[in-house]
N, C-alpha and C positions, 0 to 999 in steps of 0.2 A: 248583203253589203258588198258593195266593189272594194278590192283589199288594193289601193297603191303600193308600189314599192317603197316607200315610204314605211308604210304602213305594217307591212310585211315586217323589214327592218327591226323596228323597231319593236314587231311581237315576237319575233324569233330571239331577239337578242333579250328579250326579258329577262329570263329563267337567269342568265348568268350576272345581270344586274341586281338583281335581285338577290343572289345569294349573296352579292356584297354585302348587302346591305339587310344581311340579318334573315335573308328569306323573303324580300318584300321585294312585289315586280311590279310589274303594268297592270293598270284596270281599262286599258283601253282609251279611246276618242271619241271628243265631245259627240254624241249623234245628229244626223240635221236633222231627226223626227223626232224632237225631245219632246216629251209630253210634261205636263205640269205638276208643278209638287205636292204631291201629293201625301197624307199623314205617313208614320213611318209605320212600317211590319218587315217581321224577321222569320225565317226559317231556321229552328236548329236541330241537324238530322245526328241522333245520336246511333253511332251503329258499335253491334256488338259483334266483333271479331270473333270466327272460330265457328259461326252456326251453332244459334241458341236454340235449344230446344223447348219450343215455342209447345212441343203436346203436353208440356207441363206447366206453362205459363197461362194457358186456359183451358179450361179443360172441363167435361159435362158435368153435371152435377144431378139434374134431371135423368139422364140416360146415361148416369156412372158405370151401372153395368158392362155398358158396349166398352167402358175405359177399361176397367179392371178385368175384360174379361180378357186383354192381352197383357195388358201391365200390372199385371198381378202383384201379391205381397213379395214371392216368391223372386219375383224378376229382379226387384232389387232397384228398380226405373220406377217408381211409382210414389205417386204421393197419392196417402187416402184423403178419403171422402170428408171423415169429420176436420180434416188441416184448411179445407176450401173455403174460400174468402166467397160466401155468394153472390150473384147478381144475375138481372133479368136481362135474356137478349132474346130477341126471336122468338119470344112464346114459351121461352125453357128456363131455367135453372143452369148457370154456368159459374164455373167456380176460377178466382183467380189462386194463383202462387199462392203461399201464405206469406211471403215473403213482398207482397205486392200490397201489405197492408197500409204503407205510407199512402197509395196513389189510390186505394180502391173507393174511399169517399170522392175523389174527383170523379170518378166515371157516376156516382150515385147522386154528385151535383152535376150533371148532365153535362161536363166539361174533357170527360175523356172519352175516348171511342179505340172499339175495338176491329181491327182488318183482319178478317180472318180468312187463314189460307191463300197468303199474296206468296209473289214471286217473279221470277223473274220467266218471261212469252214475250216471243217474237211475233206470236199470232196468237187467239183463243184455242184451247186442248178443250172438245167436248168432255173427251173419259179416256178410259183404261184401250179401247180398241184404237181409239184416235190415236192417241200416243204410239200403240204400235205397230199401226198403219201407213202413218205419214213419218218418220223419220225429219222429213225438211221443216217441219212444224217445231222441231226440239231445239231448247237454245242451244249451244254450242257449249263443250266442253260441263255440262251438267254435274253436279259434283263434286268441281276439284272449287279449290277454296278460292286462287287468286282470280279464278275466270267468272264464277258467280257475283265474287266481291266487285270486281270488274263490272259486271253487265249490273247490280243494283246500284251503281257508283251512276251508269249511266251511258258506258262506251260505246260506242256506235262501230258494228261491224265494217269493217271495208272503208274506212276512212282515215287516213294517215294520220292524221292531228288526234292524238290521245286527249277528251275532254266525257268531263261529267255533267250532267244535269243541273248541280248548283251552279256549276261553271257557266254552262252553256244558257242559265237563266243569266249571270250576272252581263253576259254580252246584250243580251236582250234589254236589261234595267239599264246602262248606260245614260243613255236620255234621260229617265226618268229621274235618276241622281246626278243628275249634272251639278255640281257645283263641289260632289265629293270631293274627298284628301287624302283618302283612304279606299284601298277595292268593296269591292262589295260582296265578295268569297274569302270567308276566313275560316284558315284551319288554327285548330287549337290540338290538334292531333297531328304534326309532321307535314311533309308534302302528300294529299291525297290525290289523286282521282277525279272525286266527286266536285273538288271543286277548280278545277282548272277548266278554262274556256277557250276560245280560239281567236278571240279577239280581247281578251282578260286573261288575267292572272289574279291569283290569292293573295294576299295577307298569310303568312303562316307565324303564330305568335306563341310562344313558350304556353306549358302549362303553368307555370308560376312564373311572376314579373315581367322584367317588362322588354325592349326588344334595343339590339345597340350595333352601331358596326362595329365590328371586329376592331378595335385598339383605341376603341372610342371612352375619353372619362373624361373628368374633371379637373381633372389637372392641367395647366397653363401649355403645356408641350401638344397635349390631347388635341385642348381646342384651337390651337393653331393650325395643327394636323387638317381637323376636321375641316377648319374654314377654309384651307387652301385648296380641298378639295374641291367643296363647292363651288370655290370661285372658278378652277379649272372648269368645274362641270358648266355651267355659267357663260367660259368664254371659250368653247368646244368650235374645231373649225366647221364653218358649214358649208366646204365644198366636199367632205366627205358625210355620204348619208349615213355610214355606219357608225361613224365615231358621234355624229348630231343625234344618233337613235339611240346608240348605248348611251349617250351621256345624259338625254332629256328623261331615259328611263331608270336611271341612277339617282336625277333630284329627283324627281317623282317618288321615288324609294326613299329618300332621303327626308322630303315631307311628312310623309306617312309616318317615319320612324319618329319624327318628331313631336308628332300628334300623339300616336298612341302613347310614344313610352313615359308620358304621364299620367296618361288614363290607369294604366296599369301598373306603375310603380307608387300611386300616390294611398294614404291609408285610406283602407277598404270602407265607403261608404255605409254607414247604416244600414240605408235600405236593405243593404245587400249582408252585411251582415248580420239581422237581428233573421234573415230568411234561412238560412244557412244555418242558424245555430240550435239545435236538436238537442233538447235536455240539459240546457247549457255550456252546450261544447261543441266548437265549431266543426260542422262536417269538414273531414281533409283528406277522407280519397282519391285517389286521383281522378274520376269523373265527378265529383266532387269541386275539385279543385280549377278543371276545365270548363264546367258550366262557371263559377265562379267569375273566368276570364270574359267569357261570354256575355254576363251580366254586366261589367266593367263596360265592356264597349258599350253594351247597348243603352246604358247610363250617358257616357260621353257622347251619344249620337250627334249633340247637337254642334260638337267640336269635329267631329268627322265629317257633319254633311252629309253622312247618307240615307238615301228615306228606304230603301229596302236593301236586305239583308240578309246573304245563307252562311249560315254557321256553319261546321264538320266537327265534334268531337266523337270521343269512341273508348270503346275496354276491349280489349284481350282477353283469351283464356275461355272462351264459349267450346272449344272444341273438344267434348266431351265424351272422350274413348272409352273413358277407366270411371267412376265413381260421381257419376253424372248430378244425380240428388245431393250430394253432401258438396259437389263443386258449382256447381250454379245456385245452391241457395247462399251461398257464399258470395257470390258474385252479385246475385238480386239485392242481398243486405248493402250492397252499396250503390249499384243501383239506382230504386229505387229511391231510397231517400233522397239521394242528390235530384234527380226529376222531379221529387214534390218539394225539395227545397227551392229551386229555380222556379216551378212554378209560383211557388209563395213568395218569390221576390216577384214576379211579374202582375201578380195581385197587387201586393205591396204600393208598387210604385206606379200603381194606375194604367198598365198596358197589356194588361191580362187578355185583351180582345186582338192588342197587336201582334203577337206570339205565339208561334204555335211550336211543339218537339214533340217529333217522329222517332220512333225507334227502323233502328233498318240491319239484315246480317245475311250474313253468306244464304245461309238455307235454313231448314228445318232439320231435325235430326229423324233418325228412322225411328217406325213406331214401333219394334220390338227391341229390344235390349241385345249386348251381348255377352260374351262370357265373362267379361271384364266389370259388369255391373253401368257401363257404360251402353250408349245409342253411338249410331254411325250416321253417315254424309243421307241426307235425303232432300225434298225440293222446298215445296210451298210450309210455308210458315203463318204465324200471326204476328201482329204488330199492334202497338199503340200509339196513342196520336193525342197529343192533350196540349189545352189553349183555353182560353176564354170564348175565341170563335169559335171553335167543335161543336158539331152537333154533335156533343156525345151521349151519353146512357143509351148507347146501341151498340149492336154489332153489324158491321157491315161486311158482305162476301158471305158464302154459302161453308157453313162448316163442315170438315172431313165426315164421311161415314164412318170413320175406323175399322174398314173392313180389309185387311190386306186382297191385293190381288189372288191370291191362288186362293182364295177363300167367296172369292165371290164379289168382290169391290170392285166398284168404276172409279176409284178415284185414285189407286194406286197405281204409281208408273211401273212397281215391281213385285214384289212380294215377301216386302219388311212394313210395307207400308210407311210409303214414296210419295206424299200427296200430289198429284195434277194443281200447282195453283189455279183459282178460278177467279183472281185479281191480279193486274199486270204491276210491276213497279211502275211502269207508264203512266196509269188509272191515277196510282197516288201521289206521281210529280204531277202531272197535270191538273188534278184537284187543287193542289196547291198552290199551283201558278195560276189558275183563275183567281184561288181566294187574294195573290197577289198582283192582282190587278190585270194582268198581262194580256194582252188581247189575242185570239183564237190563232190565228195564224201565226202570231210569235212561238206558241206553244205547240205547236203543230210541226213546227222549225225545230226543237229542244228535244222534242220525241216523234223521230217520224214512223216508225210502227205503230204511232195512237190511230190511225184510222181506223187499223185490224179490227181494232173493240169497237164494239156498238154504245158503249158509257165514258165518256170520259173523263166525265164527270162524276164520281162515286158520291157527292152529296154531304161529306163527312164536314166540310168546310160552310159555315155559314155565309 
């Protein structure tokens, strides 16, 4: 895309227009390659902050042996054999969390799928010798939490403009949503990452209610306030671009606020409540509470105008040094249920094929324990992926051997047992963005390391 000055203007001055007005910026300019309208579908990438420890979120069942013969009773990291939720992948017996028991009949109705041992590559890692051969092969900064979170967010080495992959998809949809009032990257979790773009900006909208500028009410003083504002924004001189830029990206913001903050303030639909409600009481965790918001727009689609859609929410507290088992089954307890609650509103409300939630986190935890009763920083992890579209009731990606490195393992980077991913986060934005219609070369543009792979298509998307 040729960027005017103009254009420029008016994306750089976003961010601080936007935070006028509640956090809400630019989604961009009309495209002149707008494609046709197409039905609606959404992305909501749920990540779990801190590196979950994903060798306990799936884990063999079949070949429990090779689990327990490091994660012993003893280690204090282990969940036994008879707590596992069973299911069939690959010819084997694999056991989920027990705590996975809301979702585990999804994957048995062939609607969830399992990624196993993904991460974040800059290129394909054969094995263990690869890794410690080629150095330049390794992503950058391995390990540390804000630079993985960073590269599965999406950030593109060596390029100035900090943007993410939902981000950098919603530059791409432009055309496709033309007629939006509202961006098409919405964080429900803060300013992220993941979803800012270079020709777009986010939506970022509370996790409960609804969204306002700053001294904005209902009172007579308020909306005078308000409307004199607009009217300035409105009659903004146009011999200066920057004051014509911040101001057009201020009602822009200004619309948006207007739209949603009824979506979100008004009482909680049905739909969306009778899905949410678990043993007659309404789930109200905080990821909980953020899908919840997520549900709301995607209820109001039809007031937003937009036909595609990347969400961002998230949880804390994955980073599990000290009491690993007693703290993430804690964490799954809510979890879970909120993801099979959302999906049961997506059922519910007929768009169970339009919808798909990814789970996504720093890393994996190491495969042996430490003194703390806790696992530390390692690479390749598992994920879950559930929709109505899913090909699910599988596992897709080559599972760990669990063999540490000094013991004889190709697939450890070190010798806690480090997995090598042998699926890129690339694989699985790019899966996605086909199932999102997007044509090769856009996606190509979003991830330009996907040539490295030879799949880029992993299949997990109908």
């Amino acid at each position: 895309m040729i960027i005017t000055r103009r254009k420029f203007l008016t994306s750089t001055s976003a961010l601080t227009a936007g935070a006028l007005a509640g956090n809400l910026a630019t989604w961009g300019v009309r495209s002149a390659e707008a494609q046709g309208a197409p039905s609606y579908r959404a992305i909501v990438v749920v990540f779990l902050f801190g590196g979950s420890d994903s060798n306990n979120m799936i884990i063999p069942y079949t070949d429990y042996s090779a689990y327990s013969a490091v994660r012993t009773p003893a280690s204090n990291v282990a969940i036994t054999q008879p707590q596992l939720l069973q299911f069939p992948a690959q010819g084997k017996i694999y056991g989920f969390h027990p705590s996975m028991a809301p979702v585990a009949p999804v994957y048995t109705a062939g609607k969830m799928a399992v990624l196993a041992n993904a991460g974040t590559l800059i290129a394909p890692i054969a094995d263990r010798a690869q890794y410690q051969s080629t150095p330049s092969l390794r992503p950058p900064s391995l390990f540390s939490h804000s630079d993985q979170q960073d590269q599965w967010s999406g950030l593109l080495a060596g390029v100035p403009a900090r943007t993410g992959w939902g981000g950098r998809f919603a530059d791409k949809l432009i055309g496709v949503n033309a007629g939006q009032v509202i961006p098409s990257a919405i964080s429900v979790s803060g300013s992220q990452l993941y979803v800012m773009g270079t020709a777009t900006a986010p939506l970022v909208v509370p996790q409960n209610g609804g969204v306002n500028v700053s001294g904005q009410g209902a009172d007579t003083v308020s909306q005078a306030r308000y409307n004199a504002l607009v009217s300035l924004l409105k009659n903004a001189s146009a011999g200066n671009q920057v004051v014509v830029g911040a101001a057009g990206i201020m009602d822009k913001s200004l619309t948006a606020n207007a739209t949603v903050n009824p979506i979100l303030t008004a009482a909680l639909p049905p739909v969306i409540q009778n899905a949410f409600t678990v043993g007659g009481t309404l789930l109200n965790t905080g990821i909980a509470q953020q899908l919840r918001q997520v549900a709301r727009l995607i209820e109001g689609r039809a007031a937003t105008g937009v036909k595609r859609q990347v969400f961002f929410v998230s949880m804390g507290g994955y980073d599990t040094h000290s009491n690993t088992v007693q703290n993430q089954t804690n964490l799954f307890n809510q979890l879970f249920p909120a993801m099979k609650a959302f999906y049961d509103y997506t059922v519910a409300a007929g768009i169970s094929n339009d919808v798909v939630q990814t789970t996504l986190s720093d890393f994996n935890r190491t495969w042996i324990g430490n003194a703390n009763n806790g696992v530390d920083h390692a690479w390749g992890g598992h994920q879950i992926v559930m929709g109505g579209s899913v090909n699910g009731g599988q596992m897709y990606g080559v599972f760990p051997d669990l063999i540490r490195g000094n013991a004889g393992g190709t697939m450890d980077a070190g010798s806690n047992g480090s997995w090598i991913p042998g699926i890129a986060v690339d694989q699985v934005g790019s899966t996605l963005g086909k199932w999102f219609g997007m044509p090769a070369g856009d996606i190509a543009q979003v991830f330009p390391n996907l040539s490295r792979f030879s799949t880029p298509d992993l299949g997990f998307m109908a």
